[in-house]
N, C-alpha and C positions, 0 to 999 in steps of 0.2 A: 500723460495723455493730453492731447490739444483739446481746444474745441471752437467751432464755427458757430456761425450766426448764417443764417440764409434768408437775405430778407427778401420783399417782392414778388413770393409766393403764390405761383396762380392759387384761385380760393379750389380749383376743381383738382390739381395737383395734388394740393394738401388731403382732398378729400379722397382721392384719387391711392393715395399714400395709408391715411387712417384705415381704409376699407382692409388696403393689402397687408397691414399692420394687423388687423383685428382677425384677416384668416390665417396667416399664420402664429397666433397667438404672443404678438408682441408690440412692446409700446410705439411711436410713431418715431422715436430716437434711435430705435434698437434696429431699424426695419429701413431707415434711412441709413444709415451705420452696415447693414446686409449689402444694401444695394452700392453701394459705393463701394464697399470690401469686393463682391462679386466683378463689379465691372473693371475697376483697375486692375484684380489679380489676371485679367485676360491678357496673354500677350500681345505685343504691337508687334501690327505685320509689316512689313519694311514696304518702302513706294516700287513698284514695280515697275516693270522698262517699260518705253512707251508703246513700244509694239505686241508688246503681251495686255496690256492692258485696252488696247484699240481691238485687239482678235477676241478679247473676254467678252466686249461691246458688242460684237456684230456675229457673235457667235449663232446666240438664239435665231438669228435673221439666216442662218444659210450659211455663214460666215460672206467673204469677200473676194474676188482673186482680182489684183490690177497687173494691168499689163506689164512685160518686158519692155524698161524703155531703154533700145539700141544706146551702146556709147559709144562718143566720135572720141578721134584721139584729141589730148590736149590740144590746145594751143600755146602758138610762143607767145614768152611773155612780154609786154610792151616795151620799148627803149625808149625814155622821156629823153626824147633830145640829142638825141647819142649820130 
């Protein structure tokens, strides 16, 4: 088993930490040790496209609709010189 040192500690953290240590009936190691087992065993959700993530945005609001913008056909492409 490894083990860390976690220094620069807010003091309110810490205190923060003893409270929730002391309701669930464990030491402030055992309860620090919880909470980092719980939060990494979470899956990681992968980055989602940009356009699903901008429609999650503006959802609450109504969502969004923009306009049809007409396309022209190409143009040719330059001749440097030719």
């Amino acid at each position: 088993m490894a083990s860390i040192t976690i220094r620069n500690l807010d003091e309110s953290l810490k205190s923060r930490l003893r409270i929730q240590a002391a309701v669930h009936g464990r030491s402030m190691e055992d309860e620090a040790r919880d909470i980092l087992r719980s939060s990494l065993n979470q899956e990681l959700q992968g980055p989602e496209h940009l356009g699903t993530a901008i429609n999650a945005l503006f959802k609450p609001f109504g969502g969004f609709n923009l306009p049809e913008v007409p396309r022209e056909p190409m143009r040719e492409p330059p001749t440097f010189g030719e």
